[in-house]
LOLUM-609458 format. One line per field, with one value per residue: residue number from 0; residue in one letter; x, y, z of N, C-alpha, C in turn. Coordinates in Angstrom, 2 decimals, always signed. Each point is the difference from the previous one (the first is absolute). Layout:
nr: [NUM  ...]
rest: [a  ...]
n_xx: [X  ...]
n_yy: [Y  ...]
n_zz: [Z  ...]
ca_xx: [X  ...]
ca_yy: [Y  ...]
ca_zz: [Z  ...]
c_xx: [X  ...]
c_yy: [Y  ...]
c_zz: [Z  ...]
END
This chain:
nr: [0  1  2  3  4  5  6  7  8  9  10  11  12  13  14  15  16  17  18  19  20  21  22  23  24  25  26  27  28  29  30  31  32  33  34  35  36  37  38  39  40  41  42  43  44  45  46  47  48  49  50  51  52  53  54  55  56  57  58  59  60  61  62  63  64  65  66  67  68  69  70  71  72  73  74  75  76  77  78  79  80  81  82  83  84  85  86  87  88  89  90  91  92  93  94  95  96  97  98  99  100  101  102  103  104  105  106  107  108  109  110  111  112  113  114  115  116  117  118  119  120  121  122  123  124  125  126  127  128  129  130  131  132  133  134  135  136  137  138  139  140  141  142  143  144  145  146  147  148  149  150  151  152  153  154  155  156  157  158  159  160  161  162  163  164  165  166  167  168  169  170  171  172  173  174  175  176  177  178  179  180  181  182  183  184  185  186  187  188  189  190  191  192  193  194  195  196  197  198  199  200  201  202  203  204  205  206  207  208  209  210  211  212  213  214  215  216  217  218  219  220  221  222  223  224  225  226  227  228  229  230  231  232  233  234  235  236  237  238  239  240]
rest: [x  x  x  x  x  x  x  x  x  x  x  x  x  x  x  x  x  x  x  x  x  x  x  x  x  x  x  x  x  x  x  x  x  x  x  x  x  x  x  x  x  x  x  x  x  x  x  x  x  x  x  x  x  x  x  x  x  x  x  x  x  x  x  x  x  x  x  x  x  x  x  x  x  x  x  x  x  x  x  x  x  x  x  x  x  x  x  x  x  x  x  x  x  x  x  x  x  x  x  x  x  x  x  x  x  x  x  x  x  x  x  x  x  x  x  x  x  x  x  x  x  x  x  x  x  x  x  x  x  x  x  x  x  x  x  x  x  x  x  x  x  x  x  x  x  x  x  x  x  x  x  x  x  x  x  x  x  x  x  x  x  x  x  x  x  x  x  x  x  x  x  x  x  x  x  x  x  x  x  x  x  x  x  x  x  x  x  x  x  x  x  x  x  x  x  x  x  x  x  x  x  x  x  x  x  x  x  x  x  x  x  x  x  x  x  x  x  x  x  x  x  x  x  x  x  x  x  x  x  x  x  x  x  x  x  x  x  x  x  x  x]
n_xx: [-35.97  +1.46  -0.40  -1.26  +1.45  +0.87  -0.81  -0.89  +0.82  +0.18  -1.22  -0.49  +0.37  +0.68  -1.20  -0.45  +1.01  -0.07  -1.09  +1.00  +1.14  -0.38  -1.77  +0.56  +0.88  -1.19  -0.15  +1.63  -0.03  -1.34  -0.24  +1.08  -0.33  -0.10  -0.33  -0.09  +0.46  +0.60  -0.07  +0.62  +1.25  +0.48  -0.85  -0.29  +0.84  +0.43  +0.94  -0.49  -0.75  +1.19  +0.68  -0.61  -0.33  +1.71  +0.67  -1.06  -0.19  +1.25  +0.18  -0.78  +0.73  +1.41  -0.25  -0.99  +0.48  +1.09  -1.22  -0.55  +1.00  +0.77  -0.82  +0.37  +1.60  -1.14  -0.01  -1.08  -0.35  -0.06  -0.81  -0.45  +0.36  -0.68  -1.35  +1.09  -1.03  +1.45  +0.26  -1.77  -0.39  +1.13  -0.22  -1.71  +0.83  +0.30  -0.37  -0.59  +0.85  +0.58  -1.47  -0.50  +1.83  -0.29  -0.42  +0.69  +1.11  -0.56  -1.06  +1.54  +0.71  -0.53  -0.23  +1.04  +0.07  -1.03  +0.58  +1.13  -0.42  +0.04  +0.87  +0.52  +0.72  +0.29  +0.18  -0.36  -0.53  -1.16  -0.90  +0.76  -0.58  -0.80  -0.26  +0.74  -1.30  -0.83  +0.48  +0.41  -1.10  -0.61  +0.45  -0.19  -1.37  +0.38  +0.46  -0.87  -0.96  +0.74  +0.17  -1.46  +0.14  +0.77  -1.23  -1.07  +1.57  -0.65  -0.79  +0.07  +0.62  +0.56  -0.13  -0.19  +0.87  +0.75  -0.22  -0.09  +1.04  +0.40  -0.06  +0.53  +1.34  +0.09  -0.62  +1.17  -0.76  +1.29  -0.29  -0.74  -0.13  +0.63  -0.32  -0.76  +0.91  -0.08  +1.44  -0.05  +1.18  -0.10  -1.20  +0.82  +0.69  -0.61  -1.04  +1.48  +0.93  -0.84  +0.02  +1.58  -0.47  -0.60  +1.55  +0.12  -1.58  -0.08  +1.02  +1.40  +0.08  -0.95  +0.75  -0.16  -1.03  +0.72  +0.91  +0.72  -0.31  -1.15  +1.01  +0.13  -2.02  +0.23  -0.52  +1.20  +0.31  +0.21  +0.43  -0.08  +0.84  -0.42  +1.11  -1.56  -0.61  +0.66  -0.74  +0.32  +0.65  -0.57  +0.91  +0.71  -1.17  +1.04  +0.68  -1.61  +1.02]
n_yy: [+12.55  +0.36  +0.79  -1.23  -0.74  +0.68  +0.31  -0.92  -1.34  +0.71  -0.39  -1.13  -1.31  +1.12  +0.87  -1.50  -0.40  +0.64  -0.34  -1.36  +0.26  +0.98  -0.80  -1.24  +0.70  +1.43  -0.87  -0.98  +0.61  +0.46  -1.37  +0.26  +0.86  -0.80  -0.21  +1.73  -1.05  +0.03  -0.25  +0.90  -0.68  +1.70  -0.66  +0.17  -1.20  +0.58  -0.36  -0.96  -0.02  +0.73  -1.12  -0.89  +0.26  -0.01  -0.94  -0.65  +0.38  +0.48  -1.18  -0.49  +1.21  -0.27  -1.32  -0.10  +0.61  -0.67  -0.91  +0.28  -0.13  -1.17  -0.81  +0.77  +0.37  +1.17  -0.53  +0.90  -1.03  -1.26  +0.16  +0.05  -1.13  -0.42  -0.87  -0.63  -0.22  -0.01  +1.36  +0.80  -0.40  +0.18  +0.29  -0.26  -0.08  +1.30  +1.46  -0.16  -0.42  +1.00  +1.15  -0.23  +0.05  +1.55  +0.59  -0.52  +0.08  +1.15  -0.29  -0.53  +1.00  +1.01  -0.19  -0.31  +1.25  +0.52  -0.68  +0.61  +0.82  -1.26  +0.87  +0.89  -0.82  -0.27  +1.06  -0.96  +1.21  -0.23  +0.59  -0.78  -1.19  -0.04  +1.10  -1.14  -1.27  +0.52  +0.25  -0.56  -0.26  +1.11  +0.08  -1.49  +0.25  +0.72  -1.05  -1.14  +0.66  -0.23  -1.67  +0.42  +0.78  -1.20  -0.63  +0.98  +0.34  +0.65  -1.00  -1.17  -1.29  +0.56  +0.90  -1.14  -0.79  +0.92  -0.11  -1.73  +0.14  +1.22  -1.00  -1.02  +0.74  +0.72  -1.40  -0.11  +0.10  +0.89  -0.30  -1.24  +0.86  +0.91  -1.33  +0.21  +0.91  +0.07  -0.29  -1.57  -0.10  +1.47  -0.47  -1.21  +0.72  +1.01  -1.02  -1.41  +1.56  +0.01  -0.98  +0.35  +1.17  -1.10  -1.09  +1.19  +0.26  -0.90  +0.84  -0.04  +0.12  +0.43  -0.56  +0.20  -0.11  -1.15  +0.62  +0.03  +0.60  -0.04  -1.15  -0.18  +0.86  -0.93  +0.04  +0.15  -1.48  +0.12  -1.53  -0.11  -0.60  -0.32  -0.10  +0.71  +1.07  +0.15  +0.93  +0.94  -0.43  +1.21  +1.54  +0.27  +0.79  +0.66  -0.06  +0.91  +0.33]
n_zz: [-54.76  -0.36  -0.94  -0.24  -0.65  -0.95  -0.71  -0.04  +0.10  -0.94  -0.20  +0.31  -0.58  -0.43  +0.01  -0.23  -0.12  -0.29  -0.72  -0.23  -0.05  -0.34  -0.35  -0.35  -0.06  +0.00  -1.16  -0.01  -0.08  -0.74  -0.93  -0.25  +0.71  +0.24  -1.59  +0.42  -0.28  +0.18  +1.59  +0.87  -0.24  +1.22  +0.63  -1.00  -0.64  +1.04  -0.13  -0.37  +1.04  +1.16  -0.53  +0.29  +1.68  +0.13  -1.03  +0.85  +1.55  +0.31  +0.09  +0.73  +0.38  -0.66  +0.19  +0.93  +0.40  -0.74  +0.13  +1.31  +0.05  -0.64  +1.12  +1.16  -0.23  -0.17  -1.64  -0.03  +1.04  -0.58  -1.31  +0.75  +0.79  -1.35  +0.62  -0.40  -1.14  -1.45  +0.49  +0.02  -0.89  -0.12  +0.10  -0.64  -0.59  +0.66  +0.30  -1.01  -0.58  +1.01  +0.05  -1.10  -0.79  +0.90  -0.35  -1.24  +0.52  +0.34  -1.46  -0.71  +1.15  +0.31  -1.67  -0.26  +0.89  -0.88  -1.18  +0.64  +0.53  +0.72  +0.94  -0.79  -1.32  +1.19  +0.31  -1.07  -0.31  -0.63  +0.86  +1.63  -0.26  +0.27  +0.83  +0.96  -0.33  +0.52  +1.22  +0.47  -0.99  +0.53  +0.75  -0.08  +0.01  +1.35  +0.59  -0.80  +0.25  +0.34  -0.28  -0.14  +1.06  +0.06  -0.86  +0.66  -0.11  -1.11  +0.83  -0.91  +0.14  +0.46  -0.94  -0.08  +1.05  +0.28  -0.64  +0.03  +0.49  -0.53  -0.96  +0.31  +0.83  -1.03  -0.50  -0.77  -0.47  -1.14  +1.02  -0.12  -0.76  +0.94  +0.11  -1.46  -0.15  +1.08  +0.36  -0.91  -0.05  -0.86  -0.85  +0.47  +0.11  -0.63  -0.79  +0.57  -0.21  -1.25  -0.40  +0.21  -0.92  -1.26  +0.18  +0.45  +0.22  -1.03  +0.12  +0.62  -0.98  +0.84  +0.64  -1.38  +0.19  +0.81  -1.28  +1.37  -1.38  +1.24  +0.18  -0.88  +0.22  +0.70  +0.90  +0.15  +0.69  +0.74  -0.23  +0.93  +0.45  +0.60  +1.05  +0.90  -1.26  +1.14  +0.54  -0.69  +1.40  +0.64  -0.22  +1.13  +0.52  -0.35  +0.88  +0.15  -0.09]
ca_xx: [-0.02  +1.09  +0.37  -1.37  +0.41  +0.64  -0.85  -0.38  +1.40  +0.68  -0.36  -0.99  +0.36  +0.51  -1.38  -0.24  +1.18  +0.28  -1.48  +0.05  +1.21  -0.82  -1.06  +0.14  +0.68  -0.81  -0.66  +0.55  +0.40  -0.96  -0.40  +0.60  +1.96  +0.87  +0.65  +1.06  +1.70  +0.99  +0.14  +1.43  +0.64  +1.46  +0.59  +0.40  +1.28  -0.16  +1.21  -0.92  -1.39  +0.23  +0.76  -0.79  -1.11  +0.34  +0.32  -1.08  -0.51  +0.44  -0.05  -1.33  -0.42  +0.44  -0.66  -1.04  +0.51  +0.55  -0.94  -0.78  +0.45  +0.12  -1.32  -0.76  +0.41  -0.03  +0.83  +0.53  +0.65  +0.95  +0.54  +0.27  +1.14  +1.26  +0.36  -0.57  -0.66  +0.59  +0.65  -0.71  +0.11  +1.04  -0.13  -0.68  +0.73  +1.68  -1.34  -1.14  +0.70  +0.99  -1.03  -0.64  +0.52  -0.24  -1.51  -0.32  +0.76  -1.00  -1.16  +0.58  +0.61  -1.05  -0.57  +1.50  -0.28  -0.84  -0.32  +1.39  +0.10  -1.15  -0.69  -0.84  -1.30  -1.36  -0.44  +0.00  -1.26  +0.38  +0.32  +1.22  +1.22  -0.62  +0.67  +1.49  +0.42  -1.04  +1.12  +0.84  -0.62  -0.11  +1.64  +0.38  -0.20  +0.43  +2.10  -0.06  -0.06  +1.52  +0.89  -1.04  -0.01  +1.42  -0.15  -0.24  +0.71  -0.53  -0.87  -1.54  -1.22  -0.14  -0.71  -1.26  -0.52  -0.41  -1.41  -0.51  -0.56  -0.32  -1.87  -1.03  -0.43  -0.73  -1.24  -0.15  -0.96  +0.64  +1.61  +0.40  +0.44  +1.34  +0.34  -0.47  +1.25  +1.19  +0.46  -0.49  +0.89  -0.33  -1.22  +0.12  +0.83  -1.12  -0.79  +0.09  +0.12  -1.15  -0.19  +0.70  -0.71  -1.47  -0.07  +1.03  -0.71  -0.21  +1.30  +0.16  +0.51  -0.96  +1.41  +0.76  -1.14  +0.15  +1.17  +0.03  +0.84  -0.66  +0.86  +1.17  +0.11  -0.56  +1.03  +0.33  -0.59  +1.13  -1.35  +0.40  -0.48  +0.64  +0.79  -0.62  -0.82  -1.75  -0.64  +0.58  -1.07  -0.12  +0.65  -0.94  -0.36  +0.34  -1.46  +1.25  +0.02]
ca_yy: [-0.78  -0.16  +1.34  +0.45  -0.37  +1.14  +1.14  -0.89  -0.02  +0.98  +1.42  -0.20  -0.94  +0.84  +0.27  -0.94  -0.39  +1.35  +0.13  -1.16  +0.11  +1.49  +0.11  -1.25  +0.66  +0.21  -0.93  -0.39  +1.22  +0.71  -1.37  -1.33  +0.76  -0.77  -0.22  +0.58  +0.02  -0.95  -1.11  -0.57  -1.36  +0.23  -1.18  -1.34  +0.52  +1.36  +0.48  -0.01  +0.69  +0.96  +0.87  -0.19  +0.86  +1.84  +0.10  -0.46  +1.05  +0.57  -0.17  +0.15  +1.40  +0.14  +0.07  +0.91  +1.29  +0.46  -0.02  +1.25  +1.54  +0.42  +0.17  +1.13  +1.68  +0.25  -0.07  +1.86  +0.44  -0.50  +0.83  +1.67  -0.20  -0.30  -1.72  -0.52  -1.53  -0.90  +0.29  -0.75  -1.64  -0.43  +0.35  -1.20  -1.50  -0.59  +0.00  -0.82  -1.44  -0.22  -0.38  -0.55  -1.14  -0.27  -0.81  -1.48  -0.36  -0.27  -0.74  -0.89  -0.69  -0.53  -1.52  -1.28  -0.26  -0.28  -0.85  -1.16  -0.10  -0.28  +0.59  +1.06  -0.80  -0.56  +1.49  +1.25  -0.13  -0.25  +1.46  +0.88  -1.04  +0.68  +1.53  +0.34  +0.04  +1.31  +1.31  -1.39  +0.08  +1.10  +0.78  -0.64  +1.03  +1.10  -0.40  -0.04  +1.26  +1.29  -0.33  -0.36  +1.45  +0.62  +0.38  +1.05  +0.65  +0.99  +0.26  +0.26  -1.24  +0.85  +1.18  -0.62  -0.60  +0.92  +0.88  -0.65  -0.04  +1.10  +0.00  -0.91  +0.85  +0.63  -0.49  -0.06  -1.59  -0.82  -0.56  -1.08  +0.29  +0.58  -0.82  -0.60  -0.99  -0.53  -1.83  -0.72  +0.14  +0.80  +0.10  -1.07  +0.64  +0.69  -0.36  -0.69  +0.98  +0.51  -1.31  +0.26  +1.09  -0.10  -1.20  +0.61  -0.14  -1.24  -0.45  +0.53  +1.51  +0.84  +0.70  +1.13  +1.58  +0.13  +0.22  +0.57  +1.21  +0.85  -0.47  +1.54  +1.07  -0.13  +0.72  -1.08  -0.25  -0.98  -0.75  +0.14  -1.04  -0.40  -1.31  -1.21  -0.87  +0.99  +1.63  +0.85  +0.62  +1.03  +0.75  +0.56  +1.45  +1.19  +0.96  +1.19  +0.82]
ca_zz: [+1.24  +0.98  +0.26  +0.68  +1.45  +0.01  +0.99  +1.13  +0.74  +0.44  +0.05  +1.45  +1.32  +1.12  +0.72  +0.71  +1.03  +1.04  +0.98  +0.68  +1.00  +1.32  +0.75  +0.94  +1.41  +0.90  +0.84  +0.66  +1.24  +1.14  +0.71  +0.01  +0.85  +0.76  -1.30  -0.70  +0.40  -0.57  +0.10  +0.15  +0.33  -0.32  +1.03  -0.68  -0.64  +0.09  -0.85  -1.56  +0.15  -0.10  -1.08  -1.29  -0.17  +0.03  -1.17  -0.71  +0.27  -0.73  -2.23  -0.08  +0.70  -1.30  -1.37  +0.15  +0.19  -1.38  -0.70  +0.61  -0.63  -0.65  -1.31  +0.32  -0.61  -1.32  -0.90  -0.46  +1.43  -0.32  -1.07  +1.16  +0.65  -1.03  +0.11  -1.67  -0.01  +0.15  +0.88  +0.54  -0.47  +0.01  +1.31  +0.17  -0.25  +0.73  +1.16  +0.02  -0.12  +0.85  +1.14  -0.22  +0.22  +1.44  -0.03  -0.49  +0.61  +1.62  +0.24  +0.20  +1.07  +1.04  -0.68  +0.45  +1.21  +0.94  -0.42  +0.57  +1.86  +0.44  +1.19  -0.99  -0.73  +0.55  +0.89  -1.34  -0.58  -1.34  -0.40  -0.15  -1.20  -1.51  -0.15  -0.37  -1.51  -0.70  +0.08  -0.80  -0.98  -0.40  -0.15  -1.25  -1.07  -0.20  -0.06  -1.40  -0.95  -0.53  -1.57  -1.08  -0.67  -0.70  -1.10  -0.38  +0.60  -0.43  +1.55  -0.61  +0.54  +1.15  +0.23  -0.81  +0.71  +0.29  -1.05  +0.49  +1.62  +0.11  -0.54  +0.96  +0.77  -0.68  +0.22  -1.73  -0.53  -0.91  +0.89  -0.42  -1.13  +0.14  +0.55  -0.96  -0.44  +0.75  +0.38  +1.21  +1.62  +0.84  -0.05  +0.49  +1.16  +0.17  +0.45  +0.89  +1.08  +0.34  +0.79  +1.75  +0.92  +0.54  +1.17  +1.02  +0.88  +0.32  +0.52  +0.42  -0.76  +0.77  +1.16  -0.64  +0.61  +1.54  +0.22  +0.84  -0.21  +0.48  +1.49  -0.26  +0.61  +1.11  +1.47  +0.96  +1.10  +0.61  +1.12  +1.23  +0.91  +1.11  +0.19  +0.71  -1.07  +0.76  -0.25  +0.48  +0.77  -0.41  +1.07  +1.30  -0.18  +1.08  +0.69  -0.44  +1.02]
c_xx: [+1.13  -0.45  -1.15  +0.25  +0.92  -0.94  -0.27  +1.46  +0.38  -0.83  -1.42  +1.11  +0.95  -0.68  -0.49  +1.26  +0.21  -1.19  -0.31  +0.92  -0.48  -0.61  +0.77  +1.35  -0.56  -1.54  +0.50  +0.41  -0.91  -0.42  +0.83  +1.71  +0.08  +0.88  +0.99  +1.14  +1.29  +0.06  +1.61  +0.03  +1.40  +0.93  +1.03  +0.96  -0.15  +1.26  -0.17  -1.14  +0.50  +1.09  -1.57  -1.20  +0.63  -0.11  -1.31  -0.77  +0.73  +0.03  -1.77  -0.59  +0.75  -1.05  -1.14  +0.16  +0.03  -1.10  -0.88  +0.58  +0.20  -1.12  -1.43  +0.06  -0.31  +1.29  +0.92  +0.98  +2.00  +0.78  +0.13  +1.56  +1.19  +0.83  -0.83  -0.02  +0.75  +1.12  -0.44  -0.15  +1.37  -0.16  -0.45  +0.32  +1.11  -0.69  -0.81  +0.85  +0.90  -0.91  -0.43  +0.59  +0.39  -1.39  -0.44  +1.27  -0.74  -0.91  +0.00  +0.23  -2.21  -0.90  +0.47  -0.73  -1.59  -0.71  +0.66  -0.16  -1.43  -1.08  -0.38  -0.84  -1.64  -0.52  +0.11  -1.63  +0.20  +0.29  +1.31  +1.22  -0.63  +0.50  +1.27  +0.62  -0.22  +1.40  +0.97  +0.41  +0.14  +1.66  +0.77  -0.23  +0.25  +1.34  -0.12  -0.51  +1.45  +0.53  -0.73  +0.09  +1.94  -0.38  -0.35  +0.10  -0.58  -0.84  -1.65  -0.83  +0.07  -1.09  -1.44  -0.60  -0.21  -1.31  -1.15  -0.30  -0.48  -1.83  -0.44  -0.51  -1.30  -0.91  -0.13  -0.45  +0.61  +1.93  +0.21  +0.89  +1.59  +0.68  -0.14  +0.93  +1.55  -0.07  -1.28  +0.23  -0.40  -1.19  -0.39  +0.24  -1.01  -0.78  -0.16  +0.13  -1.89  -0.71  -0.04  -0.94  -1.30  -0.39  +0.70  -0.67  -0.06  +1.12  +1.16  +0.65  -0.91  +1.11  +0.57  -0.81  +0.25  +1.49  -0.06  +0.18  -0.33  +0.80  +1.18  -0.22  -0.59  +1.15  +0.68  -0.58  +0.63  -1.43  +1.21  -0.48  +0.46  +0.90  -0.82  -0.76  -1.63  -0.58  +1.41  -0.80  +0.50  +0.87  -0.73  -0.29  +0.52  -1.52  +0.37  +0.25  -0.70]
c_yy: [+0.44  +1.98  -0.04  -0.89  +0.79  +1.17  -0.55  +0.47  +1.65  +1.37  -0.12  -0.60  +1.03  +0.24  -0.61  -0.09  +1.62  +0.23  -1.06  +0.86  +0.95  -0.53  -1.30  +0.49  +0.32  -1.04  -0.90  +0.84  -0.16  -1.36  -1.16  +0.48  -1.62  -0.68  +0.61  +0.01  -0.86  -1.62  -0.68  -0.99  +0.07  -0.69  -1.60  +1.15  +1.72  +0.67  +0.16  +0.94  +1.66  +0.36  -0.23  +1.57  +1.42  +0.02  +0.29  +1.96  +1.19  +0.13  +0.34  +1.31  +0.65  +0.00  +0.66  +1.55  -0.10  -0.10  +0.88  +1.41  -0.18  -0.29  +0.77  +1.13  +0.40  +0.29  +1.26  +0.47  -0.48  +1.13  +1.57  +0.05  -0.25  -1.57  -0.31  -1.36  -1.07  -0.41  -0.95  -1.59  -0.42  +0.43  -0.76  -1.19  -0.34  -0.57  -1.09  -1.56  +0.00  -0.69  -1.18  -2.11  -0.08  -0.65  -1.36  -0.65  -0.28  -0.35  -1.43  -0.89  -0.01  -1.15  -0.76  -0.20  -0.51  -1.29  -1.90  -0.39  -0.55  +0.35  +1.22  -0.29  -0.51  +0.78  +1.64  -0.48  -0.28  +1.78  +0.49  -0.61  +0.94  +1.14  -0.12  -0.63  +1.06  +0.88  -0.96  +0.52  +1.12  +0.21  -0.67  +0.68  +1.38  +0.18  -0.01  +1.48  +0.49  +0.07  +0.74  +1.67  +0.44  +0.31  +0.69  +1.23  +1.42  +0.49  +0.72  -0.61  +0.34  +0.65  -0.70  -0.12  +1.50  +1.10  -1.00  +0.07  +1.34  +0.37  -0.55  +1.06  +1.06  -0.11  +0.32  -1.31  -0.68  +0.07  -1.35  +0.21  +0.11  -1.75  -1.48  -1.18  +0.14  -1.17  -0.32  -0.11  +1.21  -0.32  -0.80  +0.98  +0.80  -0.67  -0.56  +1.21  +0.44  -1.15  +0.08  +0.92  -0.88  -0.98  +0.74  +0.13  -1.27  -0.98  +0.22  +1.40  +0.91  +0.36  +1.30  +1.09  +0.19  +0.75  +1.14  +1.76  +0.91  +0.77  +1.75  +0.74  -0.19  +0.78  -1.43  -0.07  -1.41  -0.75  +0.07  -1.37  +0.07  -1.01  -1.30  -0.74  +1.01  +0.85  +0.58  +1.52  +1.48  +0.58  +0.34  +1.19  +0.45  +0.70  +1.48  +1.10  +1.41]
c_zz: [+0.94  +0.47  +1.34  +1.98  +0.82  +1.13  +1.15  +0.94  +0.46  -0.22  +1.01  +1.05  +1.26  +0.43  +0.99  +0.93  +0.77  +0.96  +1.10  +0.66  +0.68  +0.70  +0.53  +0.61  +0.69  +0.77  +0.73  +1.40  +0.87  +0.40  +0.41  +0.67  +0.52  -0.53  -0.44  +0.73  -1.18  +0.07  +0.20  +0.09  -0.19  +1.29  -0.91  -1.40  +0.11  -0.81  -1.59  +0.06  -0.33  -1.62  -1.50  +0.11  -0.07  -1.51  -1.12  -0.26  -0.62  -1.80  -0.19  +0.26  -1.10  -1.19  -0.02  -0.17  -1.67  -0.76  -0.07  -0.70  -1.54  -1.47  +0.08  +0.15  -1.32  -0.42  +0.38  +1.36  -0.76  -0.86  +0.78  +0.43  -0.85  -0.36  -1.00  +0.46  +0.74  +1.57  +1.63  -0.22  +0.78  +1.78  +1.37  -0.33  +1.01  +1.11  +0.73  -0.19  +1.34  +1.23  -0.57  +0.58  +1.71  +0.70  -0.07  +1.05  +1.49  -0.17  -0.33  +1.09  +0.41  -0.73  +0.87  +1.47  +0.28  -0.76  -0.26  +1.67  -0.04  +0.86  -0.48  -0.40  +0.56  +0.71  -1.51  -0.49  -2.00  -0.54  -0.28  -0.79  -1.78  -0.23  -0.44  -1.45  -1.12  -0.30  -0.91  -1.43  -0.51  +0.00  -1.35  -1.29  -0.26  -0.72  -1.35  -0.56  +0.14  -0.95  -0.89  +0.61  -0.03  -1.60  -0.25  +1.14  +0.06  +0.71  -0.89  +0.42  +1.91  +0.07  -0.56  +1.67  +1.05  -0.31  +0.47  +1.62  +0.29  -0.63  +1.12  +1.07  -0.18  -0.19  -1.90  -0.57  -0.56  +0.58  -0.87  -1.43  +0.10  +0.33  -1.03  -0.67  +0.64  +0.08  +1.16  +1.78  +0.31  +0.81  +1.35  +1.13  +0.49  +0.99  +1.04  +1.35  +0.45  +0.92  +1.57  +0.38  +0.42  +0.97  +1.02  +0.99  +1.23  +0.39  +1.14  -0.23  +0.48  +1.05  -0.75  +0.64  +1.18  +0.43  +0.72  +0.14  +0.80  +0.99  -0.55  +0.07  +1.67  +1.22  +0.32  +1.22  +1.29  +0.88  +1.48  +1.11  +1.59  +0.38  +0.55  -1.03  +0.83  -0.94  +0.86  +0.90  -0.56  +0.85  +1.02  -0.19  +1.32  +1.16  -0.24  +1.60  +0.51]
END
């Protein structure tokens, strides 16, 4: 029974949540743009607003990044360069706990904020009180996997969850296996992150596709006004001689 929920969880349920997060990004897009925004409300406690959302974003572009790489570099790229397991582990632990306790510090301050202020509070959808418990949550459990890989320093139970995200990619039938008997909290951790990908559509976490990066290879460009607020009439044409 647990190995046949086992597969299920971790060797379909990614499937499903990545095929939700593609096609309902792109179906939110093409039907529903008037939706895709954030939804400011940086008119009200704006001093909290700005230290909870630099801290939040930053620890959150941290942790992403460390995950992205480091459970999607083949092994052999590691053992090439001469980074051993444990080196790595320990690594991901400083790493990953410095962003990570930045993170929970700014998604702290924006809970507090948008669930204490009344005038937030009553201009917040259930979506956007939910996500932020979602994120909430999830970081709690990340914070907790550290103690539980200070034990196995050796960077084995690392390389379990690595070989795992690396099948999934792959499209290997038996990914759920590399993931069988790890801690519960990992498992917890896993799943609740696969979760975010498959409600991300449906939330305001869709602003992440709108990040402006286009803007760094563009020409600059200056808008120009007049003092009257007019059309700026045009120079006179010389007659020619």
């Amino acid at each position: 029974m647990m190995q046949s929920l086992n597969s299920i969880v971790f060797g379909w349920y990614p499937y499903l949540c990545f095929t939700v997060f593609l096609l309902g990004s792109l179906f939110r897009f093409d039907r529903e743009q008037y939706t895709w925004r954030t939804g400011s409300s940086q008119l009200l406690r704006r001093r909290q607003l700005m230290w909870g959302s630099n801290l939040f974003h930053v620890g959150i572009l941290v942790i992403f990044g460390g995950h992205f790489v480091g459970l999607l570099t083949p092994i052999w790229v590691f053992d090439m360069m001469g980074i051993s397991h444990s080196f790595k582990q320990i690594m991901a632990m400083v790493a990953g706990g410095v962003a990570g306790l930045m993170c929970l510090v700014g998604i702290t301050l924006l809970t507090h904020r948008r669930l204490f202020d009344p005038r937030i509070r009553a201009n917040s959808s259930f979506g956007d009180t939910a996500i932020l418990l979602i994120l909430f949550a999830q970081l709690l459990l990340g914070l907790a996997t550290i103690p539980l890989s200070a034990g196995h320093l050796d960077g084995h139970e690392m390389v379990k969850f690595m070989n795992w995200a690396q099948a999934i990619v792959t499209l290997q039938p038996d990914a759920a296996q590399y993931v069988l008997d790890v801690h519960p909290i990992f498992k917890a951790h896993l799943t609740l992150g696969m979760t975010i990908f498959l409600v991300f559509p449906f939330t305001r976490l869709v602003h992440v596709w709108s990040a402006p990066v286009w803007y760094l290879g563009r020409r600059g460009y200056q808008v120009v006004r007049s003092r009257t607020g007019g059309r700026v009439a045009p120079p006179p044409v010389q007659p020619a001689e």
